[in-house]
C-alpha positions in Angstrom: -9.0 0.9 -12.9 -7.1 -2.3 -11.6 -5.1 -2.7 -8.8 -2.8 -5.9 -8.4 0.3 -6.8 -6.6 1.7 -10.0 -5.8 2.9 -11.6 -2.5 6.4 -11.4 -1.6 7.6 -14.8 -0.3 5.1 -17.7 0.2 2.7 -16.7 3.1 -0.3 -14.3 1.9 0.8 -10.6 4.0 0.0 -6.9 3.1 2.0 -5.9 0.3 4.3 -2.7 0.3 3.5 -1.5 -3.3 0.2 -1.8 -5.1 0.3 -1.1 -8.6 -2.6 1.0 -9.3 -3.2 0.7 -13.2 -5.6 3.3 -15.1 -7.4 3.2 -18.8 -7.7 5.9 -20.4 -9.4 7.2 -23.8 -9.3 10.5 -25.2 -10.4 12.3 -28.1 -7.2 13.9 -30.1 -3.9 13.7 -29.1 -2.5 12.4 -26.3 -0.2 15.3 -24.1 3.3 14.4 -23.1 3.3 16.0 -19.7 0.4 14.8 -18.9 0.0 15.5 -14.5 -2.0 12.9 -12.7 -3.2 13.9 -8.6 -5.1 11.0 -7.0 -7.4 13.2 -4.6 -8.4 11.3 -1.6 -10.7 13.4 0.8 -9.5 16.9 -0.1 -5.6 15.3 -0.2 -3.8 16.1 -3.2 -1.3 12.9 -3.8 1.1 12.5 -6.4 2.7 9.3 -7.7 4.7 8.7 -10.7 3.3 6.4 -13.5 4.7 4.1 -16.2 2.7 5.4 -19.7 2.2 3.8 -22.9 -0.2 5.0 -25.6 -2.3 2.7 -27.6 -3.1 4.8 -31.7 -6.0 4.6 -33.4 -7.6 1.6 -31.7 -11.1 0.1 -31.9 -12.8 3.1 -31.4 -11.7 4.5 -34.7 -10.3 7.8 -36.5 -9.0 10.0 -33.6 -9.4 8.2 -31.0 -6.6 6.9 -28.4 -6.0 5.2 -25.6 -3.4 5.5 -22.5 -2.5 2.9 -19.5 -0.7 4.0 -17.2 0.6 2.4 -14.1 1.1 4.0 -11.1 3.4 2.5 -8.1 1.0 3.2 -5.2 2.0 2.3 -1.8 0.2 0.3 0.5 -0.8 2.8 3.0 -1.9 5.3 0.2 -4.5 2.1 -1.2 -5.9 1.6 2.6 -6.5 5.7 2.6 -8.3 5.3 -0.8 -10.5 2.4 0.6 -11.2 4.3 3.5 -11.9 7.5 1.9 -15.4 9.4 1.9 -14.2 10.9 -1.7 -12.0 9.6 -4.2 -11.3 11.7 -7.5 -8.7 11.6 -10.4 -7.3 14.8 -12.0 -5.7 14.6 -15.2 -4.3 17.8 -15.8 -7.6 20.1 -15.4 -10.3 17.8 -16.0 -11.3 15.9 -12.7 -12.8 12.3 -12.6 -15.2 11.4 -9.3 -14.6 7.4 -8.5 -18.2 6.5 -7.8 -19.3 4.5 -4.8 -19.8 1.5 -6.8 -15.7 1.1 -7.6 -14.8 2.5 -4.3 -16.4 0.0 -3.1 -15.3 -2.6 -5.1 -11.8 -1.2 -3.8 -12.5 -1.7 -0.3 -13.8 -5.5 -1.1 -10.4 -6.2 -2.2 -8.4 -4.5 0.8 -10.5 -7.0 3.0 -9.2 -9.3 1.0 -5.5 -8.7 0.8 -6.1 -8.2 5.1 -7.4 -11.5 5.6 -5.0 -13.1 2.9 -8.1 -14.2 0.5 -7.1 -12.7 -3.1 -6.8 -14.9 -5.6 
């Protein structure tokens, strides 16, 4: 997981879009119509994602990989950092964010509010 975004003119501000980017690795193939919920405190929310799939790579025969991108709004990130539970559902299988990268989130939201990323 690795958010970015980039300033929009030449003074450090909030920005409107984060985009929230996601590795994946399965096992098998990769589905089509795959349906991604970010689940923030009981909240189901839905963004749309940009997908590529990465065959056969160094993990070896069967293996694949997946980034997508997702075009996450600001307001959405600051509920995620502010969040007592964060968890991603891919399809039916749901992934718990553990304290450790939620925090790490809310490191950088302090960041981007005091206008320190670099």
């Amino acid at each position: 997981m690795a958010p970015a975004f980039s300033y929009p003119g030449h003074e450090p501000r909030p920005p409107e879009i984060i985009d929230f980017d996601l590795r994946t690795v399965v096992k098998g193939r990769l589905k089509i119509d795959l349906y991604v919920l970010f689940i923030v405190d009981g909240e189901k929310i839905f963004l749309s994602s940009n997908r590529s799939g990465m065959k056969k790579g160094r993990l070896g025969r069967g293996w694949m990989g997946e980034h997508l991108v997702f075009r996450m709004p600001y307001e959405t990130f600051l509920k995620i950092t502010t969040a007592k539970s964060f968890e991603i559902r891919f399809d039916r299988i749901t992934f718990p964010v553990g304290e450790e990268q939620l925090q790490a989130l809310r490191e950088l939201a302090q960041q981007i509010r005091k206008g320190t990323v670099q």
